[in-house]
N, C-alpha and C positions, 0 to 999 in steps of 0.2 A: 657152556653157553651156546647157544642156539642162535647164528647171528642170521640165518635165514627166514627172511618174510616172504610173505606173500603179495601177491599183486595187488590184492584188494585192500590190505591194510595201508598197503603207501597209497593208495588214491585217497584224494581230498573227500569227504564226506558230503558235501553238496555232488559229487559223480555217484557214490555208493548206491542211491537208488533215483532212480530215473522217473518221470511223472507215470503213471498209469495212461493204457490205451483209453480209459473212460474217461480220464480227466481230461484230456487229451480233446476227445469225441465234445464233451459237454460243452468246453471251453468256445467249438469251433462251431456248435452248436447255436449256443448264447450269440456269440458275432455274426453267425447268419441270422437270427430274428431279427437281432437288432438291425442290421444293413438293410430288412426286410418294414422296418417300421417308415412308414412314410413321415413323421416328423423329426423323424432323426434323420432319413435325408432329405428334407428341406431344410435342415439346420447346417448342414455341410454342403449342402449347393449352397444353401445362404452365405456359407463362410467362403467359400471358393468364390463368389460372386463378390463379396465384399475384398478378400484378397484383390481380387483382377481389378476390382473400381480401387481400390487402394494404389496400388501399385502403378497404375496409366494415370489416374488424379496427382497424386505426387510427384511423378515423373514427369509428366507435362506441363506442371509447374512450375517446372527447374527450369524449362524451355518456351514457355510460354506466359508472362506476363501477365493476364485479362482472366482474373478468376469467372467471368460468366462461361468464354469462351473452354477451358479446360473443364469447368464444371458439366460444362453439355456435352462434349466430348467422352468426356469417362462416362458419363452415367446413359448415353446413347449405347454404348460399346458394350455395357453391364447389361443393360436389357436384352440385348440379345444373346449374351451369354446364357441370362440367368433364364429365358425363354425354353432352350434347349436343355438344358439342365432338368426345369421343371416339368416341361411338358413329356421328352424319353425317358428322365430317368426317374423322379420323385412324384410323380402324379399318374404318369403310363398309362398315358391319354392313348385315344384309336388314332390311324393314320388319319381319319377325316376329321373333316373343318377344322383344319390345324392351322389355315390361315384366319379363320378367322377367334379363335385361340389366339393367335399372333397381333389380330387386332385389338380385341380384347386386353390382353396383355399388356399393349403399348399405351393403350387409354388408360390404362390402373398403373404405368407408371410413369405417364407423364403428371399424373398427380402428384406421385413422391419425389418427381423431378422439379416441380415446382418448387415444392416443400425446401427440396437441397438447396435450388438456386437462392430463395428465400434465404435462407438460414446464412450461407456462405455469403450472401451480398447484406447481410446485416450485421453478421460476426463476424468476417474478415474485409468485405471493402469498408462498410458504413463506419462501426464501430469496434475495431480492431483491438481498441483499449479496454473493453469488458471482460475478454480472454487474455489477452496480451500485458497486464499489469501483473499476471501468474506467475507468466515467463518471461522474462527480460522484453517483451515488446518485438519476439522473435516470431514477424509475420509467419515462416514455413510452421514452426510449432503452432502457431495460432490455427493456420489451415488444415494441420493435420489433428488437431482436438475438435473443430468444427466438423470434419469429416468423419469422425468417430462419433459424434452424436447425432451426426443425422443419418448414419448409415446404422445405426440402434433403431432410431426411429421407424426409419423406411423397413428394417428387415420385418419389424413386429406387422406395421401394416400391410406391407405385400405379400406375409401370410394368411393375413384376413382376407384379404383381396383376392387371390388365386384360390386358397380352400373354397370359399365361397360362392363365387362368381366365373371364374377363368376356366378353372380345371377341375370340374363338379361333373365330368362325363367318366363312366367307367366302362373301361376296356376289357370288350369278349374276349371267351377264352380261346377263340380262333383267331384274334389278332397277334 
C-alpha cells in the first residue's frame, strides 16, 4: 500500500483551480463600465443620499419632537449632500456656474421638500391612523413608512429634475 499522497490531492477542490487572469480582467472590466454609467451612479448617490436623510430624519426624531421641524432639517442637510454627489461625481459637471447649479438644485428640491413636508404632516401629524392601524398605532414606525414613500417619490422625481434641467452641461476634456 502506497499511503503517500500528494499535496494537490489533499486540497479541497474549490483551491484546485483558481479563476483565470481573463475572468479575472472581464470581471473588473464589467465593474468599471458599470461604476462608469451615469444612472447607476445616481442610483447610489440616490441611495447614500436617502441612507444620510434616513438616518438624521430618524435620529432627530428620537430627540426632537415637531415632525415639520426634523423634516426640514434632514431634508436641508440631504440637499446638499446629494448636491455634491451629483454635481463631482454622477453628472461631472465643469467647475463653472456651479453656484448657480447649486441654485438650481435648491429650487428643484424645495419642490420635493414641500411634497415630504406635505406627506409627513398628513400621514403622520394629520392622520397617523391611515398608516398606523398596520402597525400597532406605533408613531416612529408610522414615520419611518412615510419616509420610505416619499423618499421613492422624490428620488424618481429629482432624477427627472437634475437630468434635465440642473446638470444638462457637459464637461470638456481639459476640465
Amino acid at each position: 500500500m502506497n499511503f503517500q499522497s500528494t499535496e494537490a490531492s489533499n486540497r479541497p477542490s474549490i483551491l484546485k483551480k483558481a479563476p483565470s487572469y481573463g475572468t479575472i480582467s472581464c470581471m473588473k472590466n464589467l465593474l468599471q463600465k458599470t461604476l462608469k454609467n451615469e444612472v447607476v451612479l445616481y442610483i447610489i448617490a440616490g441611495g447614500l443620499t436617502t441612507l444620510f436623510y434616513f438616518v438624521l430624519r430618524l435620529g432627530l426624531f428620537l430627540v426632537i419632537d415637531h415632525i415639520f421641524l426634523v423634516t426640514l432639517i434632514a431634508n436641508t442637510s440631504s440637499i446638499l449632500f446629494a448636491f455634491v454627489l451629483n454635481d463631482w461625481i454622477v453628472f461631472k459637471q465643469p467647475r463653472t456656474n456651479r453656484i448657480i447649479r447649486l441654485g438650481k438644485f435648491f429650487l428643484a428640491r424645495i419642490s420635493t421638500l414641500v411634497l415630504d413636508i406635505v406627506l409627513a404632516y398628513l400621514l403622520v401629524d394629520l392622520y397617523p391612523e391611515i398608516i398606523g392601524q398596520f402597525v400597532n398605532h406605533q408613531i416612529h414606525t408610522v414615520n419611518a413608512i412615510v419616509t420610505l414613500i416619499s423618499q421613492i417619490l422624490i428620488l424618481v422625481i429629482n432624477y427627472v429634475l437634475s437630468k434635465w434641467f440642473i446638470f444638462n452641461q457637459k464637461q470638456s476634456p481639459t476640465n
